[in-house]
N, C-alpha and C positions, 0 to 999 in steps of 0.2 A: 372510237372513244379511247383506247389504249393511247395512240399518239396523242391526243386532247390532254391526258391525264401527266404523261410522261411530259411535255411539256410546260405543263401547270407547274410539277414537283422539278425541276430542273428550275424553271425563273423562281419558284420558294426558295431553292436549295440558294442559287446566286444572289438574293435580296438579303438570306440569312449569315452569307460569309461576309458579305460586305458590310454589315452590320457590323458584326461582333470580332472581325479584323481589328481597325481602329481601336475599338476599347481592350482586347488583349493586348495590342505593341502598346499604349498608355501606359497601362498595369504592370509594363517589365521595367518602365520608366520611375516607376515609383521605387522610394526606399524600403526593404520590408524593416518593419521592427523584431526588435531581439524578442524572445517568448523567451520567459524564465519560469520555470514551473515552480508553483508554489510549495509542492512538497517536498524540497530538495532542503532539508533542513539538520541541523547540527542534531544530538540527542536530547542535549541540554530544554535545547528548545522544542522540538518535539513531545519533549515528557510533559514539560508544561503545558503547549497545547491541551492535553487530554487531563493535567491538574488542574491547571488556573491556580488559586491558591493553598488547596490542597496540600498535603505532605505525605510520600510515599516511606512506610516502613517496611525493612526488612523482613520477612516471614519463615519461617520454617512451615508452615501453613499454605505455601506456594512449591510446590513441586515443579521444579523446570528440569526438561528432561530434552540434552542436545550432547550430540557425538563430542568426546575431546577434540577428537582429530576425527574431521571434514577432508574425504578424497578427493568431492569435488565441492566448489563453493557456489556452485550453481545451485545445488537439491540438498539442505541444508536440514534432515527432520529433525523439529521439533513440539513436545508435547507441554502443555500447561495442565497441571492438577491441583485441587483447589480444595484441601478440604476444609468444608463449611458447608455450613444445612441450604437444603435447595427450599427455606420455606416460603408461602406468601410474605411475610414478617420483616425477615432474613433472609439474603440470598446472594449469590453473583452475579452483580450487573454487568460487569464488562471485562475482557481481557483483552490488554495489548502486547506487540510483540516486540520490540527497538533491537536493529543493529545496531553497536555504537556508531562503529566506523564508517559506515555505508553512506554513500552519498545522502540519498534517501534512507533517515535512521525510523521511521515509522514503516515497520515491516507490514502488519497485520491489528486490525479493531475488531473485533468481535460482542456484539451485545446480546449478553444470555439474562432468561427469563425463570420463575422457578420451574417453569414449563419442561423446562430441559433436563430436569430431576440430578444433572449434575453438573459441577463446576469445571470443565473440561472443553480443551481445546487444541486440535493437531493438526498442523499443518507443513509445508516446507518452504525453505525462504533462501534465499540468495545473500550469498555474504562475499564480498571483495575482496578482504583479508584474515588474518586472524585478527580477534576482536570477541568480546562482550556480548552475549546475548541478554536481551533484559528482559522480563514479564513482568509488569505491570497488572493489576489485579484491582478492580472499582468493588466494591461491596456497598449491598442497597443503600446502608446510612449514610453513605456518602464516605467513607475510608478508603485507605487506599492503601494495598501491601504488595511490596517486588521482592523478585528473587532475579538474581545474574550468576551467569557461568561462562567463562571462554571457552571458544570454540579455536582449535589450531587448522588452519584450511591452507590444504597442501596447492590445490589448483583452484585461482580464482574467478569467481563466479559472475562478475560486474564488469570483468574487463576485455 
């Protein structure tokens, strides 16, 4: 029964190359297309993204909190503080992060509830050069307030 078996799986194995032979050398035949990822966008346009028609203010009310000088541009910390009430009412819907210069300028979204009791958010990000950091800040009523700060990045992190 061994030989029976081993036979069976050796004429599968030969039916299934010769199969799917032909459709692999087809498939090297074909042109690929380009893939362009969609997030690879300017800042300009990214802020809008997450505005639409919207208009982002300045805050002193937005705490961005990023090294001047970045050792490496790879691990980039940065903190968002937000003072504003965490009510049902009133509260912090959303923060984003924008590198200017980065290929990819939409670093981080984060979407907070009053659940979260506070308006706070930390994380680390990659930056390619020196450049602009930006926080973006949604407030429930629909507002919108940023804070920016350069960061100087001695080795970069994107390349």
């Amino acid at each position: 029964q061994r030989r029976k078996f081993l036979k069976g799986f050796a004429g599968a194995s030969a039916v299934a190359t010769i199969v799917t032979v032909p459709s692999l050398l087809s498939a090297k035949d074909e042109p690929k297309a380009k893939i362009v990822s969609p997030n690879k966008m300017d800042v300009e346009t990214a802020m809008k993204a997450v505005l639409g028609d919207a208009k982002a203010t300045d805050s002193d009310k937005v705490t961005l909190t990023v090294p001047e000088i970045a050792e490496n541009g790879a691990v980039v910390p940065v903190k968002v503080n937000v003072d504003h009430p965490m009510t049902k009412d009133s509260y912090v819907k959303s923060i984003h992060v924008f590198a200017a210069k980065n290929q990819n300028s939409r670093c981080a979204d984060v979407v907070l509830s009053p659940a979260n009791g506070k308006g706070y958010f930390a994380t680390r990000i990659k930056l390619g050069q020196s450049q602009d950091v930006i926080a973006l800040v949604g407030l429930s009523d629909g507002t919108y307030l940023k804070a920016a700060k350069g960061v100087k990045v001695t080795i970069g992190g994107c390349g």
